[in-house]
TORNU-306858 format. One record per residue (C-alpha): residue in one letter; x, y, z. Coordinates in steps of 0.05 Angstrom, whole numbers, plus 32768, in hexadecimal, padded with zeros to 4 digits. Example, Ala and Ser with C-alpha at 12.3 -4.5 7.8 and 13.67 -1.06 7.14 Angstrom:
BEGIN
a80F67FA6809C
s81117FEB808F
***
This chain:
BEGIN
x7EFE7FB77F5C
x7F247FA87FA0
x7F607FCB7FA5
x7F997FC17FD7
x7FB3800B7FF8
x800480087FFA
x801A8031802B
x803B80657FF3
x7FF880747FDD
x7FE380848027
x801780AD802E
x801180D17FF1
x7FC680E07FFB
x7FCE80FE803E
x800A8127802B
x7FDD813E7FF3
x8015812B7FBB
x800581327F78
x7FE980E87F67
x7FB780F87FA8
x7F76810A7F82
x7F8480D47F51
x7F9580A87F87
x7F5180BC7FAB
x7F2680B87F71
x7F3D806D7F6D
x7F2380637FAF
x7EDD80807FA6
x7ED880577F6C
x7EE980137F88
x7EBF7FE17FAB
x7EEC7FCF7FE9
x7F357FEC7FFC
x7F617FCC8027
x7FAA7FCE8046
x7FCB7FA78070
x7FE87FB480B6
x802E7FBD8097
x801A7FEC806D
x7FF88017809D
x8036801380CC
x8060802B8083
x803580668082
x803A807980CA
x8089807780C6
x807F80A38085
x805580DA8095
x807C80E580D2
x80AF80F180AD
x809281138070
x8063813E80A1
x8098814B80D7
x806A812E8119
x80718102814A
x805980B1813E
x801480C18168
x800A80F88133
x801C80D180F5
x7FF780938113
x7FB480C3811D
x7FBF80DC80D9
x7FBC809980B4
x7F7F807680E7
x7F5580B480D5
x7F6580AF807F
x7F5280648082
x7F1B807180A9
x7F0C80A3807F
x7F118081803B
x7EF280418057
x7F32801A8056
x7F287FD98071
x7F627FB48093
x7F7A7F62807A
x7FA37F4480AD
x7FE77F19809D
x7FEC7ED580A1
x80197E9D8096
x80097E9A804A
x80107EE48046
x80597EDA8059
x806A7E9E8033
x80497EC27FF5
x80797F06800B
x80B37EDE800A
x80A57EC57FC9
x80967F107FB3
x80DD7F1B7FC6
x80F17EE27FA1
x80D97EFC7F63
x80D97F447F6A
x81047F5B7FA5
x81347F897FAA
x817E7F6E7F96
x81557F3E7F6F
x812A7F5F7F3E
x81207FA67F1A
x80E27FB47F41
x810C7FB37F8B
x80D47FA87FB4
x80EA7FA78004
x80CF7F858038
x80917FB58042
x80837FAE7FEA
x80837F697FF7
x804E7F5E8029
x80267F927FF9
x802D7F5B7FC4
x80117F247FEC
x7FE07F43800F
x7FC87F5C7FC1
x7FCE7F1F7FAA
x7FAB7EFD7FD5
x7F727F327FE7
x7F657F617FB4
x7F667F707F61
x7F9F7FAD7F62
x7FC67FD17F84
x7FCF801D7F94
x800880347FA3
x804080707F87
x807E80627F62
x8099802F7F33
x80AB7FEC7F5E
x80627FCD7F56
x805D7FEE7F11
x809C7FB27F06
x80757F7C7F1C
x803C7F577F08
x80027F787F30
x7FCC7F977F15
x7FD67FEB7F1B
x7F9480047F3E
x7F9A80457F1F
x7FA180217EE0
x7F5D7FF47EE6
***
């Protein structure tokens, strides 16, 4: 199973929130992970907040976890936009029950077109019609 690594899953395992051993035991068990530049700079904004450092801190912090637990970068295209527009379309906030935002979005293109599921924490991709990693 490939699984795409929201950034709300990142955070949550390094802030060592409750979901983080299921989180991680979805990792060890897939055969490729992968997130997405936007995600990654999600999770840097977040555990600098959540952990109280600086951006260099937060940035270290979230290189060495996806080092770590081999997650594999997909760049963003073109298509990756077109297809996060049309996330919005369908399941953006203002629009639909799920909300997703601009970051969410780019999460649903980049697991559409990359990967089987999605990880992530909370209940906007629960809304849509991606596959729940922790689910698979």
């Amino acid at each position: 199973m490939k699984v795409f690594v929201d950034a709300s899953a990142i955070v949550a395992m390094i802030g060592r929130e409750p979901e983080a051993t299921a989180f991680g035991r979805v990792i060890s068990h897939s055969s490729q992970c992968i997130t997405s530049p936007i995600a990654w700079w999600e999770a840097v904004r977040a555990i600098a907040r959540v952990r109280r450092v600086d951006m260099d801190e937060a940035k270290t912090l979230v290189e060495d976890f996806l080092r770590d637990a081999n997650v594999e970068w997909v760049d963003i295209n073109d298509t990756d936009a077109n297809a996060a527009i049309d996330a919005h379309a369908r399941f953006g906030k203002g629009v639909h029950p799920a909300g997703l935002n601009m970051g969410d979005c780019f999460a649903y293109a980049s697991t559409r077109r990359h990967a089987d599921t999605i990880l992530f924490k909370g209940e906007d991709f629960a809304r849509t019609d991606l596959k729940d990693a922790t689910l698979a």
